[in-house]
C-alpha atoms as a printed R data frame, in Angstrom:
    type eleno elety resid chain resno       x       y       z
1   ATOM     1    CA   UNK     A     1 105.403  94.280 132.883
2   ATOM     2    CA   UNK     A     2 107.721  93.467 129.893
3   ATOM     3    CA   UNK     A     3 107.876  95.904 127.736
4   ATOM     4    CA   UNK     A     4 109.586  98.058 124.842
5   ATOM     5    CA   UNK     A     5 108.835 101.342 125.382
6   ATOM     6    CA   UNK     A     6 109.215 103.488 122.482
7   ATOM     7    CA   UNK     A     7 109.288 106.845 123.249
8   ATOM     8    CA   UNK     A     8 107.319 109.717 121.217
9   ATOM     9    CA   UNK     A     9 108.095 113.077 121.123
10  ATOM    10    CA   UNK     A    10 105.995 116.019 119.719
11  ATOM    11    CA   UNK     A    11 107.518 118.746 117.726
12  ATOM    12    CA   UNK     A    12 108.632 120.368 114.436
13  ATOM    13    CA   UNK     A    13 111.267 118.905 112.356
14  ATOM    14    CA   UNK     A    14 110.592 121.623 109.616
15  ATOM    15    CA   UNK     A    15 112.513 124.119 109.958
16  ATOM    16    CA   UNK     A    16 114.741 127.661 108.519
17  ATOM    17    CA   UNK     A    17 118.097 127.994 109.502
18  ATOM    18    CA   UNK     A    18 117.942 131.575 108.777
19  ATOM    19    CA   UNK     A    19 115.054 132.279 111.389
20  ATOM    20    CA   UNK     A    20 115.186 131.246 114.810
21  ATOM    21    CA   UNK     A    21 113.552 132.266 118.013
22  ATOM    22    CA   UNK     A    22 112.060 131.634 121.064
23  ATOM    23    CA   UNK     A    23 108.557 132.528 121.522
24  ATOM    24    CA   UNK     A    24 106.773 130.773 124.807
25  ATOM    25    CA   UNK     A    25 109.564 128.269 125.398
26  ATOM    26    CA   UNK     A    26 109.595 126.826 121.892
27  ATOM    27    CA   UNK     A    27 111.732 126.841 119.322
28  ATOM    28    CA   UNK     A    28 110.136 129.290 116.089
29  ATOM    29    CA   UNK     A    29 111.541 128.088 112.692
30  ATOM    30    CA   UNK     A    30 109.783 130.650 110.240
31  ATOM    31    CA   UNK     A    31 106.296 129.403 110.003
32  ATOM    32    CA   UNK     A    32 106.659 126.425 112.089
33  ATOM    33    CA   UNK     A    33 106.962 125.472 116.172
34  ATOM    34    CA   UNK     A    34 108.691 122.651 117.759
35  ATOM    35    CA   UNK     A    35 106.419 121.537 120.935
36  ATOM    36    CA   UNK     A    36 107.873 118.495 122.836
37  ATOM    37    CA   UNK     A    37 105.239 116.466 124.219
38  ATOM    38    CA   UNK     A    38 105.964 112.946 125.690
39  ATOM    39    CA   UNK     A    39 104.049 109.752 124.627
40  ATOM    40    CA   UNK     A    40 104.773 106.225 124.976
41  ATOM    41    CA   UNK     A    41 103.568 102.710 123.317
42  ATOM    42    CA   UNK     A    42 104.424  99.409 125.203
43  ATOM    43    CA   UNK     A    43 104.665  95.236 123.875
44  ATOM    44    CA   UNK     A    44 101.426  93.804 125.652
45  ATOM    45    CA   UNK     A    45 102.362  91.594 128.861
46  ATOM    46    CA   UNK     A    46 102.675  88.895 126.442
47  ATOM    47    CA   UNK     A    47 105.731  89.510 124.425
48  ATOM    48    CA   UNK     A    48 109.127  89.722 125.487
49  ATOM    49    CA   UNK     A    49 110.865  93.326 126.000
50  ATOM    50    CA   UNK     A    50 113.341  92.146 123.289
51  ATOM    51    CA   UNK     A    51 109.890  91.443 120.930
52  ATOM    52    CA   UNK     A    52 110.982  93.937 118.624
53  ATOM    53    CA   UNK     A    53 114.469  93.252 117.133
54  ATOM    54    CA   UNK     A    54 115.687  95.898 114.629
55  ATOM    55    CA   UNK     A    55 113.188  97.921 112.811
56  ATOM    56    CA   UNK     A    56 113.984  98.628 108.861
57  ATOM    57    CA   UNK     A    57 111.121 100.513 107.740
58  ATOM    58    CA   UNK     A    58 107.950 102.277 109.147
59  ATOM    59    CA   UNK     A    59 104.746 103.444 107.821
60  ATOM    60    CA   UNK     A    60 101.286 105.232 109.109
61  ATOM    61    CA   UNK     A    61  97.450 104.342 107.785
62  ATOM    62    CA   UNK     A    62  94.897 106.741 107.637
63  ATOM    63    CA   UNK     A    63  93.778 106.604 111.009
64  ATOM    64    CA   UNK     A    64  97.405 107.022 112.364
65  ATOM    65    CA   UNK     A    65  98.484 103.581 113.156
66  ATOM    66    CA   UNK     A    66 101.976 102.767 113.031
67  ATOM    67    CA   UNK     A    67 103.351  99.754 111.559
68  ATOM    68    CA   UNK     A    68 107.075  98.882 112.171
69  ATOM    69    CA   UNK     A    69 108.758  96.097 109.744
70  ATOM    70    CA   UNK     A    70 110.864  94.008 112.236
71  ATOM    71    CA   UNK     A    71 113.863  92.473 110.011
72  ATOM    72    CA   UNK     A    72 114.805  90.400 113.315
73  ATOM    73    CA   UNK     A    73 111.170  88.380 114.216
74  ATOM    74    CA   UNK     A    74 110.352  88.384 109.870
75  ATOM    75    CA   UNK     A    75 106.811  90.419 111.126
76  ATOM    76    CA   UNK     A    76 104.882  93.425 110.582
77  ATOM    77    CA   UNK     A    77 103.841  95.113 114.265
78  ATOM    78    CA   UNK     A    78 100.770  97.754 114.314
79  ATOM    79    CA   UNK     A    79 100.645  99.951 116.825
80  ATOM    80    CA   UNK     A    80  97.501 102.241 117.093
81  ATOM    81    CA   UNK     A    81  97.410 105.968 118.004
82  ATOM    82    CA   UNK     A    82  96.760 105.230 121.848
83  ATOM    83    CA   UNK     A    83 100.563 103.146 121.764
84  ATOM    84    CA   UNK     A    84  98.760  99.635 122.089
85  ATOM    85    CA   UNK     A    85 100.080  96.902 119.793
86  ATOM    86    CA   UNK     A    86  96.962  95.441 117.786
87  ATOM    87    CA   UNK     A    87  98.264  93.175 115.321
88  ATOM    88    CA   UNK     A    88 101.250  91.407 114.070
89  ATOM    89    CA   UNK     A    89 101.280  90.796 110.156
90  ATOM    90    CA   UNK     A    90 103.172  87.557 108.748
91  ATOM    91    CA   UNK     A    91 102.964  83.950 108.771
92  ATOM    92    CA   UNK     A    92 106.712  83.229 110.068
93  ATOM    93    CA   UNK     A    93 109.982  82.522 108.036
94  ATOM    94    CA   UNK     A    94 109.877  80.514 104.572
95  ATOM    95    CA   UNK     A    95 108.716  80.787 101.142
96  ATOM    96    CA   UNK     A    96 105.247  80.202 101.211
97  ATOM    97    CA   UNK     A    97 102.309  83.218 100.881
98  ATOM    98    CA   UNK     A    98 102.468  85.290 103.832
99  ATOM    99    CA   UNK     A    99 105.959  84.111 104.641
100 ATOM   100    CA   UNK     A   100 109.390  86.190 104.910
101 ATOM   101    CA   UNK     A   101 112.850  85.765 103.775
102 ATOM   102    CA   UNK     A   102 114.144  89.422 104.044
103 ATOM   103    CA   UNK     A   103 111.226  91.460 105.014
104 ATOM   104    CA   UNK     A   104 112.453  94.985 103.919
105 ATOM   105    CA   UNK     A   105 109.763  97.579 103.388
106 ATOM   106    CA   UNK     A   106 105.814  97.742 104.414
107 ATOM   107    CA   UNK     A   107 103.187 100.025 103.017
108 ATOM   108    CA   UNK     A   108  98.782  99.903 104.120
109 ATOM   109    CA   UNK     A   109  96.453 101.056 101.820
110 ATOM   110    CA   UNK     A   110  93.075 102.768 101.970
111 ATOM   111    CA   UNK     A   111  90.933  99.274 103.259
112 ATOM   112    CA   UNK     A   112  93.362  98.741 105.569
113 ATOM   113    CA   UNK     A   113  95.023  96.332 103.371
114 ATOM   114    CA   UNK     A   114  98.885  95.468 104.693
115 ATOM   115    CA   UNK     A   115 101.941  95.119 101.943
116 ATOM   116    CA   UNK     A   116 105.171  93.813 102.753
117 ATOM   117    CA   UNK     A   117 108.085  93.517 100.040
118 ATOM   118    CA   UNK     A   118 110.691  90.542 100.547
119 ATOM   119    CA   UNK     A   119 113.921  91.699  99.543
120 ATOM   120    CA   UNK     A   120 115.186  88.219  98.644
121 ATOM   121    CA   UNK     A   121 112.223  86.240  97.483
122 ATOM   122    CA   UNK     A   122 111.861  89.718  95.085
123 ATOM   123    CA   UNK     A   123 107.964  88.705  96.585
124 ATOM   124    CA   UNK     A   124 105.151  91.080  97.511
125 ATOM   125    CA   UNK     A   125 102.536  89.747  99.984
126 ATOM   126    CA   UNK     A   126  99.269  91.568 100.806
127 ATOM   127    CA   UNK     A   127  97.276  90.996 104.036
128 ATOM   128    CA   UNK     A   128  94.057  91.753 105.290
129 ATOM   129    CA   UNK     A   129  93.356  93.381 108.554
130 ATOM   130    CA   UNK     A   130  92.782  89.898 109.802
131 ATOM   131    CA   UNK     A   131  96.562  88.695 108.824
132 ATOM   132    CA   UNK     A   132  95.001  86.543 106.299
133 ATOM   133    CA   UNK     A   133  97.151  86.534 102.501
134 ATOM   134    CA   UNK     A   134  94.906  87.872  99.938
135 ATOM   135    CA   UNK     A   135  97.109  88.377  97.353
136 ATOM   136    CA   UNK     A   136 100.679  88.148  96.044
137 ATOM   137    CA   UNK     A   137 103.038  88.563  93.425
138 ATOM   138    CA   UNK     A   138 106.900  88.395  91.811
139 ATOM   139    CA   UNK     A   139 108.678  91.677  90.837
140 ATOM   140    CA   UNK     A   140 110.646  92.320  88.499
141 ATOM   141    CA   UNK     A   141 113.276  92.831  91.153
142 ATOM   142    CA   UNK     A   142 114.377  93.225  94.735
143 ATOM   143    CA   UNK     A   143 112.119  95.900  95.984
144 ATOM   144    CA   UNK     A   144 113.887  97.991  98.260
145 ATOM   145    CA   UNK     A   145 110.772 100.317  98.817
146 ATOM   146    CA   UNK     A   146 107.346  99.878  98.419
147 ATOM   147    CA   UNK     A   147 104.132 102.773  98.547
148 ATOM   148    CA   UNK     A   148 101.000 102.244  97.097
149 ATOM   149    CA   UNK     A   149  98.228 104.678  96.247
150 ATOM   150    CA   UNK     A   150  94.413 105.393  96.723
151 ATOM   151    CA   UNK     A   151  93.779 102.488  93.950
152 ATOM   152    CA   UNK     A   152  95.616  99.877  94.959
153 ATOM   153    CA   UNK     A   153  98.365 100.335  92.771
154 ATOM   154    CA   UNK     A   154 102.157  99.258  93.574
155 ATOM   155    CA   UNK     A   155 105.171 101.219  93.088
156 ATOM   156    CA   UNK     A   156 108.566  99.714  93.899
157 ATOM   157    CA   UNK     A   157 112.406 100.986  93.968
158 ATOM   158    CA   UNK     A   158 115.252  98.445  93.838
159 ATOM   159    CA   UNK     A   159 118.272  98.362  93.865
160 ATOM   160    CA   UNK     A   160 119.895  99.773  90.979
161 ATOM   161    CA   UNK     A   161 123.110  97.898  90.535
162 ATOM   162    CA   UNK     A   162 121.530  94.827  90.360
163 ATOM   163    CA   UNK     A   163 119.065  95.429  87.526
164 ATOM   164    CA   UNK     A   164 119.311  97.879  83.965
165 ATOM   165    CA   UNK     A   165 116.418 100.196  82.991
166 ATOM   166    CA   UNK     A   166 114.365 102.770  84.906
167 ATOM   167    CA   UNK     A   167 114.396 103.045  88.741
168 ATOM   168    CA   UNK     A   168 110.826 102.433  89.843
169 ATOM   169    CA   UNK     A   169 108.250 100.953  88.606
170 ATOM   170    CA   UNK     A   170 104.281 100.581  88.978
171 ATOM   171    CA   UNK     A   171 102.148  97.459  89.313
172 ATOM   172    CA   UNK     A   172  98.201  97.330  88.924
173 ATOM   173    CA   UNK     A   173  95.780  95.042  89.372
174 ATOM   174    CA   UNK     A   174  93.559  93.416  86.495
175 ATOM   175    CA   UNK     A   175  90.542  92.342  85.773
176 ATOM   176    CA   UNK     A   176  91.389  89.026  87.591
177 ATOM   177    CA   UNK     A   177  92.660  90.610  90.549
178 ATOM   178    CA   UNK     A   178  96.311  89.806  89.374
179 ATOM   179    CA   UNK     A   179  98.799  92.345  89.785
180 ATOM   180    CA   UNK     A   180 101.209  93.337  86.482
181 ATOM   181    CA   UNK     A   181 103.797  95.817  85.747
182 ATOM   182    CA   UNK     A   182 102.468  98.725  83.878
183 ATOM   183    CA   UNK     A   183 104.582 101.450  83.398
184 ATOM   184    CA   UNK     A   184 108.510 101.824  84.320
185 ATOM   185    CA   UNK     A   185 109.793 105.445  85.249
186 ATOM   186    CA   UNK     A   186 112.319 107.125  86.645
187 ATOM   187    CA   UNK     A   187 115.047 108.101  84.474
188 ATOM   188    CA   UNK     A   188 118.515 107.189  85.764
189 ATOM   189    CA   UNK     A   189 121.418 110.036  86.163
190 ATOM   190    CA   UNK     A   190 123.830 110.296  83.498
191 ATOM   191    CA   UNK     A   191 127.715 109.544  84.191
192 ATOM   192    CA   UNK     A   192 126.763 108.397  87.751
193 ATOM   193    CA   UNK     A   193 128.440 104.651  88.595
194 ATOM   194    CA   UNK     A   194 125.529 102.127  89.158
195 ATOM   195    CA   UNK     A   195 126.825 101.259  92.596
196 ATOM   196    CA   UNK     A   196 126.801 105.177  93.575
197 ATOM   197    CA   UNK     A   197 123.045 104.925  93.262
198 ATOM   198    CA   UNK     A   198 122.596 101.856  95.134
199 ATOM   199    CA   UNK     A   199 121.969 102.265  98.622
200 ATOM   200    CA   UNK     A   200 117.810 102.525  98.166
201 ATOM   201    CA   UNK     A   201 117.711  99.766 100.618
202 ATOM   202    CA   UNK     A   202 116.563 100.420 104.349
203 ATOM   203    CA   UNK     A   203 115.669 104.070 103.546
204 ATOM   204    CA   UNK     A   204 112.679 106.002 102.430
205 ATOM   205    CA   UNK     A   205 113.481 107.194  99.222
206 ATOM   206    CA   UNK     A   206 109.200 106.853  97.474
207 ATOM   207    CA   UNK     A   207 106.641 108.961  99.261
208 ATOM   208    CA   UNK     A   208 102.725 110.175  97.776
209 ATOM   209    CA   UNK     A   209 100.684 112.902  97.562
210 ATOM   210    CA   UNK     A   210  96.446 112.790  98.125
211 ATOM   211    CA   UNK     A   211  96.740 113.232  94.441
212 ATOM   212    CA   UNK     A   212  98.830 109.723  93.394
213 ATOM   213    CA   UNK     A   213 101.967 111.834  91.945
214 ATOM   214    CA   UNK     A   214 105.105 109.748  92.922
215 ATOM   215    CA   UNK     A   215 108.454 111.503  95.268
216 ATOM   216    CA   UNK     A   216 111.192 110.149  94.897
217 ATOM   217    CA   UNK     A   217 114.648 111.072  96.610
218 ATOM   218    CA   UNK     A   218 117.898 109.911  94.672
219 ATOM   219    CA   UNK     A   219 120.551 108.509  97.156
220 ATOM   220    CA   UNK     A   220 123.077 110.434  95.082
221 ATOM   221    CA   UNK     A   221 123.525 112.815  93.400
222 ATOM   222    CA   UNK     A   222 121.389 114.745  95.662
223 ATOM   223    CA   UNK     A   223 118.165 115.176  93.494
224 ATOM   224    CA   UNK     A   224 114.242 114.974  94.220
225 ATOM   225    CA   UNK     A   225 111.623 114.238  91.396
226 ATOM   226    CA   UNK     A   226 107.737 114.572  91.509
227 ATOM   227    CA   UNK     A   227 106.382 112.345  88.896
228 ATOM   228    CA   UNK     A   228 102.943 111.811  87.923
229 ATOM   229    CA   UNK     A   229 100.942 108.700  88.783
230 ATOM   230    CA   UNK     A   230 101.520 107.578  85.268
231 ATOM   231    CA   UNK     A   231 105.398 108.214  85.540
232 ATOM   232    CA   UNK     A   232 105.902 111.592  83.668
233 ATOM   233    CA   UNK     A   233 108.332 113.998  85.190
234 ATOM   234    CA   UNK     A   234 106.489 116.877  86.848
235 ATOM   235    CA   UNK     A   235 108.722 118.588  88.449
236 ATOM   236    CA   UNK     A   236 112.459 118.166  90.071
237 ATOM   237    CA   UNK     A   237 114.905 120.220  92.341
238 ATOM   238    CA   UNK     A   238 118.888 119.301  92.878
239 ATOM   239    CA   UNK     A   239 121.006 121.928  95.338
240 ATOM   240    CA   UNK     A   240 124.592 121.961  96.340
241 ATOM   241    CA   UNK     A   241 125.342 120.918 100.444
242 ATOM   242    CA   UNK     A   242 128.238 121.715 101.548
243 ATOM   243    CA   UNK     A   243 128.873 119.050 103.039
244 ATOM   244    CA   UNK     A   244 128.269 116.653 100.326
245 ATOM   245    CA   UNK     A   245 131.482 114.767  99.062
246 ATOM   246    CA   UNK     A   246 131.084 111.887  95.945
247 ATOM   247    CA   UNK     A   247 131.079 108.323  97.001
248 ATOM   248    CA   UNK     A   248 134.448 106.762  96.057
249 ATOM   249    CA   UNK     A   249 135.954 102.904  95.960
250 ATOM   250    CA   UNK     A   250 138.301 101.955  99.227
251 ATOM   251    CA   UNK     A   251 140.866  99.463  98.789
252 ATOM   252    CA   UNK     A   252 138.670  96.582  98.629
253 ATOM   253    CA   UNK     A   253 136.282  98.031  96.030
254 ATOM   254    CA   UNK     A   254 133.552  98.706  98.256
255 ATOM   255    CA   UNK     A   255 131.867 102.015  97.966
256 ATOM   256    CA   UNK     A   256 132.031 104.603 100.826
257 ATOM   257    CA   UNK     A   257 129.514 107.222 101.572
258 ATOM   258    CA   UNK     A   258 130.050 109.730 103.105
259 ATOM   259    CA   UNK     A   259 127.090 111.919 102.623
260 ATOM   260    CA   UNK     A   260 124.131 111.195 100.855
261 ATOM   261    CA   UNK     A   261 119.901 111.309 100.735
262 ATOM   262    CA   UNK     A   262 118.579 108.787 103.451
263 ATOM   263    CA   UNK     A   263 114.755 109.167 103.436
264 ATOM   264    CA   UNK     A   264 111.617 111.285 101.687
265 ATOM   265    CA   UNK     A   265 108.505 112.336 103.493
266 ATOM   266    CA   UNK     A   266 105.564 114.971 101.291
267 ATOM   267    CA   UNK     A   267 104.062 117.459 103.896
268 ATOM   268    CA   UNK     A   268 101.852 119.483 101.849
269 ATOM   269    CA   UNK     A   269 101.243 120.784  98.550
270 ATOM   270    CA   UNK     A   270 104.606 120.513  96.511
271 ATOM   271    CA   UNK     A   271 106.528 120.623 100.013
272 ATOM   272    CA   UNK     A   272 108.845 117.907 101.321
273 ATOM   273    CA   UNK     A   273 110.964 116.793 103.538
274 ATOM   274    CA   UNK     A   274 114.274 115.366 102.386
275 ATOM   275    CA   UNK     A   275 116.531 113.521 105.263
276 ATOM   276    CA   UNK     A   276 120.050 114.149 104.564
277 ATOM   277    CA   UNK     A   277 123.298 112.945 106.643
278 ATOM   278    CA   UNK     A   278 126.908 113.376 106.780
279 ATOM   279    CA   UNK     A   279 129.363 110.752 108.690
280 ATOM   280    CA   UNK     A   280 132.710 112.448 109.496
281 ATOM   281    CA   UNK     A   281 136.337 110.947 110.190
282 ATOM   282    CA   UNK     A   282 134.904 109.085 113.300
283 ATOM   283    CA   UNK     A   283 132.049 107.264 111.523
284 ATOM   284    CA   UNK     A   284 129.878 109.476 113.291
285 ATOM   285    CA   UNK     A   285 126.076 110.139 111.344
286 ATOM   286    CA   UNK     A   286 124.632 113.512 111.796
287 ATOM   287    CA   UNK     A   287 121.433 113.607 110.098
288 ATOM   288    CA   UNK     A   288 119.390 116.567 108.773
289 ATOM   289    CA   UNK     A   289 116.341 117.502 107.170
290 ATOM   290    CA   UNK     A   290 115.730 119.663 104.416
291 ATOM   291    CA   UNK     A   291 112.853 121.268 103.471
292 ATOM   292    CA   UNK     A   292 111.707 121.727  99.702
293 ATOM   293    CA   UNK     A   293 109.116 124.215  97.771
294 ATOM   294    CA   UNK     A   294 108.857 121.810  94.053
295 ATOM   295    CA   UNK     A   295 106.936 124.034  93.130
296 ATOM   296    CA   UNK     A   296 108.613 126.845  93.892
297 ATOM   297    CA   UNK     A   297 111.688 125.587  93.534
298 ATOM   298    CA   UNK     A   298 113.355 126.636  96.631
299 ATOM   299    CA   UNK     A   299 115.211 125.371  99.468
300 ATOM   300    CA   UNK     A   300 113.383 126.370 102.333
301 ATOM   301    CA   UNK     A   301 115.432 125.538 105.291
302 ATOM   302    CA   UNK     A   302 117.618 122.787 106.748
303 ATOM   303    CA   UNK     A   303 118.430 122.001 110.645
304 ATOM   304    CA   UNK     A   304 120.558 118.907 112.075
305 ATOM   305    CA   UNK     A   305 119.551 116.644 115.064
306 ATOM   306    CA   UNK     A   306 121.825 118.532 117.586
307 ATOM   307    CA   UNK     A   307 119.621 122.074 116.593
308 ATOM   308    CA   UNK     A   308 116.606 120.012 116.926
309 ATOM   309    CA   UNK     A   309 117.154 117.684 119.629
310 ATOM   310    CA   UNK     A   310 115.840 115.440 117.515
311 ATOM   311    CA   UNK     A   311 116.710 111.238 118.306
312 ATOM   312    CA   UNK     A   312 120.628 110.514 117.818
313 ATOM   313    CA   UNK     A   313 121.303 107.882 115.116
314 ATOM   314    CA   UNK     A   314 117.196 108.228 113.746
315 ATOM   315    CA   UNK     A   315 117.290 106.524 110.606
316 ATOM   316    CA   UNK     A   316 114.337 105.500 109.459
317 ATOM   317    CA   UNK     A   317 111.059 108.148 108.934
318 ATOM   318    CA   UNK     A   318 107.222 107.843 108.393
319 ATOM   319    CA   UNK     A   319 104.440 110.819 108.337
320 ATOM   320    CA   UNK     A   320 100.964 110.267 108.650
321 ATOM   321    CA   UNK     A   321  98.149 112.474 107.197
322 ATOM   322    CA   UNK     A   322  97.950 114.509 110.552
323 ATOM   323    CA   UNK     A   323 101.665 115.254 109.941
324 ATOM   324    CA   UNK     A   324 102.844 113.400 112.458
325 ATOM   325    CA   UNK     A   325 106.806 112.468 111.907
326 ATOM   326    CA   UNK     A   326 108.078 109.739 113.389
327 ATOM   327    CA   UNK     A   327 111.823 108.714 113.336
328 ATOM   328    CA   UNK     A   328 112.712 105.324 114.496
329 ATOM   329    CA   UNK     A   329 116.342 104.074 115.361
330 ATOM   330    CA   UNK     A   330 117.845 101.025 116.505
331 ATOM   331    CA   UNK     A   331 120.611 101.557 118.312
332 ATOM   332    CA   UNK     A   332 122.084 102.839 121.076
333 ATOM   333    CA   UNK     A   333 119.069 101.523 122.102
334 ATOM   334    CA   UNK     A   334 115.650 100.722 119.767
335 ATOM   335    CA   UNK     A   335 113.244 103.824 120.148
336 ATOM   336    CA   UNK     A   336 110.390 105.759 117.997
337 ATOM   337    CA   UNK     A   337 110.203 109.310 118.372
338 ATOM   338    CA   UNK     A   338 107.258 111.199 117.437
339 ATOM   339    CA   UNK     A   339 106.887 114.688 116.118
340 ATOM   340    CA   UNK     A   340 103.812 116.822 115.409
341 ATOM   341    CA   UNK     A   341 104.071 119.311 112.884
342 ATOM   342    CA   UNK     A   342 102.581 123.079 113.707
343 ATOM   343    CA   UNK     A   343 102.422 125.639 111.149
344 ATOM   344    CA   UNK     A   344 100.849 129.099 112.284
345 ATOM   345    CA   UNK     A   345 100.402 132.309 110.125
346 ATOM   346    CA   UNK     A   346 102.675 134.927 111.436
């Protein structure tokens, strides 16, 4: 049978670099265990094993689904928690409701309901389960991320050198089932370069709580806010890495990262998990994942990949309620990894 097999591993991606230890063959990071389990999901007979082209964002429902945004095919794939693909969201390339340009970010709501933001159409196009367009809108800008909460309501990052004012803002619907822009939040950093904050593409920079408040993980300087579903700042925490150098202009005024904030996922309470990454003098990426107390304010542990044995190259995250992580890459070769988070009291 063709197929793409991604492959899903269960374990702990939370973790204290201060504390480890082997207890029954697994890995014991302070409160938390790493158990690798193998799973797999496969394209049905159907498809091609090249169906899936290049995956640029990922996202879970509430009964654990996982739905991949394919930048290559201009779709929307579900997968459900057995690995079968159910559904493919998207009528095709073009300009029309339900159709993609630049397909760059996908959240579900509560119903089921499926949003996609188009990069370069600036468009947002909502789906039923059924793949049938029930509504749609313009932004204000190129969404680079899109989450939406337990009413329905839209919020959406850009990118920031290509627009002035706030960095995210929220959309709800009316009385007339039209969506508008509400409220605009998110403060931008003071003496940082526009371009220096612009890499909010392709990454997970806007995750939720249960309760609507609004994470959001600045590409640099390394900073994470909480914000309220209205758009007041609740909370924030910034730390120094040590690896962490400032983005500078090469010789052809393009700006080079080095090091940087790549994704966001909330785990529990104030807690979250911040994906960080380094690329040294051989434009290798080594990606790792911090671990934040907002309300505590503390740093509560960071571990790479290699520690881990987590996916090489895994660039783009997703968490379901269950928390579940998943980390998807696309190259060397296209795979999903799966981790299940396990917390025990000591």
């Amino acid at each position: 049978m063709e197929h793409v097999k991604l492959i899903l591993i269960t374990g702990l991606i939370i973790l204290l670099s201060s504390c480890v230890e082997e207890q029954n063959n697994e890995n014991k990071f302070g409160n938390f265990s790493m158990i690798p389990t193998e799973y797999s999901i496969e394209i049905p007979d159907s498809f091609s094993e090249s169906f899936i082209g290049g995956i640029r964002d990922m996202t879970t429902d509430l009964q654990g689904n996982l739905y991949l945004v394919d930048h290559e095919s201009m779709d929307v794939k579900k997968f459900d928690r057995e690995g079968e693909m159910t559904n493919v969201f998207g009528l095709g390339k073009g300009s029309g409701p339900g159709e993609f340009e630049n397909p760059i970010s996908v959240a579900v709501d509560s119903s089921g309901n499926v949003y996609v933001a188009d990069m370069s159409s600036k468009r947002i196009n909502i789906f039923n389960s059924e793949n049938e367009v029930i509504n749609q809108f313009t932004a204000d800008f190129a969404p680079a991320r899109i989450i939406v909460d337990g009413n329905k309501s839209i919020y959406l990052i850009g990118f920031p050198m290509f627009y002035e004012g706030d960095l995210i803002q929220k959309y709800e619907l009316n009385d007339e089932n039209i969506y508008h822009k509400t409220v605009s939040f998110g403060k931008r950093p003071e003496g940082v370069d526009n371009r220096f904050l612009g890499r909010a593409g392709n990454v997970d920079l806007l995750t939720l709580d249960t309760n609507g408040n609004v994470y959001h993980s600045l590409w640099y300087p390394y900073e994470i806010r909480k914000y309220s579903p209205d758009g007041e700042l609740v909370n924030s925490f910034a730390r120094e890495v040590s690896f962490f150098e400032d983005p500078e202009y090469d010789s052809n005024g393009i700006v080079r990262f080095t090091s940087g904030s790549w994704g966001l996922m909330h785990l529990d309470g104030d807690t979250v998990i911040n994906q960080i990454f380094k690329i040294d003098e051989n434009s290798e990426w080594t990606f790792y994942y911090d671990v934040i107390d907002l309300n505590l304010g503390e740093h509560i542990g960071q571990i790479s990949e290699v520690e881990a044995n987590l996916p090489f190259n895994g660039r783009i995250t997703a968490i379901d309620k269950e928390q579940n992580i998943f980390i998807g890459r696309n190259s060397p070769e296209l795979d999903v990894f799966k981790y299940s988070v396990i917390s025990f009291v000591e």
